[in-house]
Backbone as JSON, one array per atom type, in Angstrom:
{
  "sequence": "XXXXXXXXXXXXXXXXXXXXXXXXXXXXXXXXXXXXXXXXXXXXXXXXXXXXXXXXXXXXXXXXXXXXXXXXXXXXXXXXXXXXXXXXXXXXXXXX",
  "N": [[0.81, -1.18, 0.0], [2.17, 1.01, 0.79], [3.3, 1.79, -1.49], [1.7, 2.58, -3.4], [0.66, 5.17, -2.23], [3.01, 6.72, -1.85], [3.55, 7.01, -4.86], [1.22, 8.06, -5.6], [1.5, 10.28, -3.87], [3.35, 11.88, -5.65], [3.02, 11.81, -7.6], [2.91, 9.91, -9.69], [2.57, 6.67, -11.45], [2.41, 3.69, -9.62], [4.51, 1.93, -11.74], [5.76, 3.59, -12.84], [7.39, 4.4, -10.76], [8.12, 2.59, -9.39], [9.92, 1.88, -11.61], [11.74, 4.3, -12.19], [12.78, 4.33, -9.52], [15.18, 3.09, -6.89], [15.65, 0.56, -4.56], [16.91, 1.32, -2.68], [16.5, 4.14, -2.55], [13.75, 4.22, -2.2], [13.57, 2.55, 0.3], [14.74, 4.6, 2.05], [12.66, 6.45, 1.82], [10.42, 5.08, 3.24], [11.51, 5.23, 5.78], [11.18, 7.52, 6.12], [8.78, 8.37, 5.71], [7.89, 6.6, 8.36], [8.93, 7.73, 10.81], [9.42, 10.09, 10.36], [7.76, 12.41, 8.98], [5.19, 11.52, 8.04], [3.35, 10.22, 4.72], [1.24, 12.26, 3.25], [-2.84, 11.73, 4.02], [-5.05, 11.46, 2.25], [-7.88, 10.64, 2.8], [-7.87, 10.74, 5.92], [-7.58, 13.57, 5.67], [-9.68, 14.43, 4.42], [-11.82, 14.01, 6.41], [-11.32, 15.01, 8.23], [-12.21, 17.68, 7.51], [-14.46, 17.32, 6.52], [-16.2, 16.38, 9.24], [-15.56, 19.1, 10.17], [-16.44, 20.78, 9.16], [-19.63, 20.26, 9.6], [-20.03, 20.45, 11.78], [-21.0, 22.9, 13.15], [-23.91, 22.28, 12.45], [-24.89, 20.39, 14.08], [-25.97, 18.47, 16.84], [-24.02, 17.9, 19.66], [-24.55, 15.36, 20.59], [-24.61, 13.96, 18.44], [-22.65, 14.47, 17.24], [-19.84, 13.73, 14.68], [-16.92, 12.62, 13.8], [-13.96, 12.22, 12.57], [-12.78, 10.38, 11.52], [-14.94, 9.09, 11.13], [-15.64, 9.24, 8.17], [-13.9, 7.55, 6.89], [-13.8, 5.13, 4.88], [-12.56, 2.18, 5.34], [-10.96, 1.71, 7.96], [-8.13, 0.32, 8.74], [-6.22, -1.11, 6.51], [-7.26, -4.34, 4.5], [-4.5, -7.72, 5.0], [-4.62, -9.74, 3.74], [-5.65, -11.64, 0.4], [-8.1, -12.78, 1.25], [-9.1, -11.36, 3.68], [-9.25, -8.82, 2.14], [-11.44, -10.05, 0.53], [-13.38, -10.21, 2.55], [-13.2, -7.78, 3.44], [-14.21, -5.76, 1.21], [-17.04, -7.26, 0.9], [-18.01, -7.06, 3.0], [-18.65, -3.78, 2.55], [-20.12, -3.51, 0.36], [-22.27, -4.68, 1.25], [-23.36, -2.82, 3.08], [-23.59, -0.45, 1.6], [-26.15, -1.67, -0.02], [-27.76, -1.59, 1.85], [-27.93, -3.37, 3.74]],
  "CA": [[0.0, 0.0, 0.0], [2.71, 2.48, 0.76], [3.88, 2.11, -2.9], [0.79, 3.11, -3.97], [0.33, 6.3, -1.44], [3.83, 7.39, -2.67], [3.14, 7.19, -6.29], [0.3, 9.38, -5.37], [2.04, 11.86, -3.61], [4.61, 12.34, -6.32], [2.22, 12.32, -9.2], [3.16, 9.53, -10.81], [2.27, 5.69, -11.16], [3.45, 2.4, -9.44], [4.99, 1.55, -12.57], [6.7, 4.73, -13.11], [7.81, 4.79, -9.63], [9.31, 1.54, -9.35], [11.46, 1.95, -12.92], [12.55, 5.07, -11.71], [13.77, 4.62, -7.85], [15.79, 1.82, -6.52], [15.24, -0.16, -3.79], [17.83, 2.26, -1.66], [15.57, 5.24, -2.57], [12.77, 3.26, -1.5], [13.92, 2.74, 2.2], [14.94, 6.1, 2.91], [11.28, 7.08, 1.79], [9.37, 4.18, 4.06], [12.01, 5.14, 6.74], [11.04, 9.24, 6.47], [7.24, 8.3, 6.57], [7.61, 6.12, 9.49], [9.73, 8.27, 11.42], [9.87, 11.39, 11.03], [6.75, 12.97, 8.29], [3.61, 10.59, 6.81], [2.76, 10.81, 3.36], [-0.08, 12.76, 3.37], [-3.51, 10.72, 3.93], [-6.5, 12.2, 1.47], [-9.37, 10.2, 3.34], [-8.36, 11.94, 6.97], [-7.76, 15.08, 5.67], [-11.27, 14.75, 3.86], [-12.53, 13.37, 7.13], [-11.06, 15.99, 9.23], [-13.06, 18.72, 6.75], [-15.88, 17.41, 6.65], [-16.48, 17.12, 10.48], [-15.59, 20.32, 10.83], [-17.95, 21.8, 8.32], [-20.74, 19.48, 9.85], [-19.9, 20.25, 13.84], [-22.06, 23.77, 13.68], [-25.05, 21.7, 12.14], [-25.32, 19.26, 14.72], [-25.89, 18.54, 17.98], [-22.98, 17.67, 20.24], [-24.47, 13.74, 20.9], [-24.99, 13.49, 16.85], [-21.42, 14.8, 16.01], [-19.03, 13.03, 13.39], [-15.63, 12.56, 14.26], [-12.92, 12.42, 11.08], [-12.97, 8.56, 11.18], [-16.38, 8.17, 10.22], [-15.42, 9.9, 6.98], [-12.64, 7.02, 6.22], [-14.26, 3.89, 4.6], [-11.53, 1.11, 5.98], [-9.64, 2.23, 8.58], [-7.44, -0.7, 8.42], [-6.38, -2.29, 4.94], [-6.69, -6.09, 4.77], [-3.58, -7.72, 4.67], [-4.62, -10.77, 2.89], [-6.63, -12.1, 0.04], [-9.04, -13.36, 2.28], [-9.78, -10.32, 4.76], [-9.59, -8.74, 1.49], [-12.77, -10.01, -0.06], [-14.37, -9.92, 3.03], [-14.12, -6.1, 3.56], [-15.56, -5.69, -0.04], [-18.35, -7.52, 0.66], [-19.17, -5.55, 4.2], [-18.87, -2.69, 1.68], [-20.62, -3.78, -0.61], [-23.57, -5.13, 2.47], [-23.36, -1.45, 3.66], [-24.22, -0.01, 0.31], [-27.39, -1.81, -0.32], [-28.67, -1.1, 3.03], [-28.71, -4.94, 4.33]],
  "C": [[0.86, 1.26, 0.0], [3.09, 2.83, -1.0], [3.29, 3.08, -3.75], [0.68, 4.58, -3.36], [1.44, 7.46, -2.04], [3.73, 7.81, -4.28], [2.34, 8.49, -6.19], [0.77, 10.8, -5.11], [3.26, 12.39, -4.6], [4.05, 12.56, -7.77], [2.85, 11.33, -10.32], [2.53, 7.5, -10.51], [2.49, 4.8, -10.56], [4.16, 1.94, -10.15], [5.99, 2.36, -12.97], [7.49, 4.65, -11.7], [9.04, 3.67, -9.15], [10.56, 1.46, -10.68], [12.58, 3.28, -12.58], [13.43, 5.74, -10.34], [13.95, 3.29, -7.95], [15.56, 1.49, -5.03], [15.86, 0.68, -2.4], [16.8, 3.22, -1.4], [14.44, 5.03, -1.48], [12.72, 3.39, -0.04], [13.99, 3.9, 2.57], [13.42, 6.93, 2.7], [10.15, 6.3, 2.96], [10.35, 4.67, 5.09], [11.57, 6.97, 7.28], [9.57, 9.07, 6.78], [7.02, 7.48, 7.61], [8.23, 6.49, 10.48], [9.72, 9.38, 12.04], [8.46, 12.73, 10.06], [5.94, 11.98, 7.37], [3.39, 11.54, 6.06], [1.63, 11.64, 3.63], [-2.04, 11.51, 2.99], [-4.94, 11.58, 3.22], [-7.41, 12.12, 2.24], [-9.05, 10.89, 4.79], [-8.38, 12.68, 6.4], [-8.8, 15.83, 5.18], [-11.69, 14.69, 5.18], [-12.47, 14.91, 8.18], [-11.97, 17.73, 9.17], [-14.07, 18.72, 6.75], [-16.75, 17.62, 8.19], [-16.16, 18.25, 11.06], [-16.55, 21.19, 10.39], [-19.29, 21.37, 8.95], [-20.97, 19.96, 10.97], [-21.23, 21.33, 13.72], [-23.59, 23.62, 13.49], [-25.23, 20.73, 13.13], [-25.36, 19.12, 15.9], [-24.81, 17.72, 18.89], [-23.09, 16.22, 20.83], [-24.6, 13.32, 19.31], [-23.47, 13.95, 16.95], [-20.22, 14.1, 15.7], [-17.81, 13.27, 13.95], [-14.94, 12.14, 12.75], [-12.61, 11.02, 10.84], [-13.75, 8.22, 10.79], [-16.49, 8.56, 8.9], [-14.51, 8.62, 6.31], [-13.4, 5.56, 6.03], [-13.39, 2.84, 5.05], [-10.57, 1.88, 6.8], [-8.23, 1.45, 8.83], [-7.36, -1.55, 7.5], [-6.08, -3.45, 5.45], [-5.9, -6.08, 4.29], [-3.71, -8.8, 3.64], [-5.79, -11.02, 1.96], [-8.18, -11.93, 0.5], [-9.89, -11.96, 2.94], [-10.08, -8.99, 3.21], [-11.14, -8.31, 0.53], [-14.1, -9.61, 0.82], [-14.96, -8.3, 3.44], [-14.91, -5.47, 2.41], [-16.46, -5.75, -0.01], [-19.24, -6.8, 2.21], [-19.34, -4.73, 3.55], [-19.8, -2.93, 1.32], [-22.25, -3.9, 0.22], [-23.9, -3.42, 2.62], [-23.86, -0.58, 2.6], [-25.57, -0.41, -0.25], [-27.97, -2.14, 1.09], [-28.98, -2.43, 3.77], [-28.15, -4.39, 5.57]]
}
C-alpha cells in the first residue's frame, strides 16, 4: 500500500515509480514516513473537513468525528480479509 500512497504523492504511477527509484531510494522514503513525516492521507484530511464543516449543524451527541469519513480504517492484509471487507462494503451499500 505504501507504494501506492507514494506514487500518489509524487504524481506519478506504481509503474513509473518503481522503474525510476531503486530499492535504496525506496527505504529512505518508508524510513522518512515512518519516522519522522507521513505521506499525506487524502481520506483523513477529507474526514477531518468534513467534520468540521458538519460540527455547527449538529448537535454535540450526533457529532461526526474524522474517522467516520474514512471507509476502511485498516487495509486487509490478505486475500481473504480482502474479499471480506468488499463484501461488508458492498452489504453497507445496499442497506442490508
Amino acid at each position: 500500500m505504501f507504494l501506492f500512497r507514494l506514487a500518489a504523492a509524487l504524481g506519478m504511477t506504481v509503474k513509473e515509480l518503481s522503474t525510476r527509484m531503486d530499492s535504496r531510494e525506496l527505504s529512505e522514503w518508508l524510513a522518512v514516513h515512518r519516522f519522522f513525516m507521513p505521506l499525506p492521507d487524502p481520506w483523513r484530511q477529507t474526514g477531518v473537513l468534513a467534520s468540521a464543516a458538519l460540527a455547527p449543524y449538529l448537535k454535540p451527541e450526533h457529532a461526526l468525528a474524522s474517522a467516520d469519513f474514512v471507509p476502511i480504517e485498516r487495509p486487509p492484509k490478505h486475500a481473504l480479509q480482502v474479499r471480506a471487507a468488499l463484501a461488508d462494503f458492498a452489504a453497507e451499500l445496499e442497506g442490508r
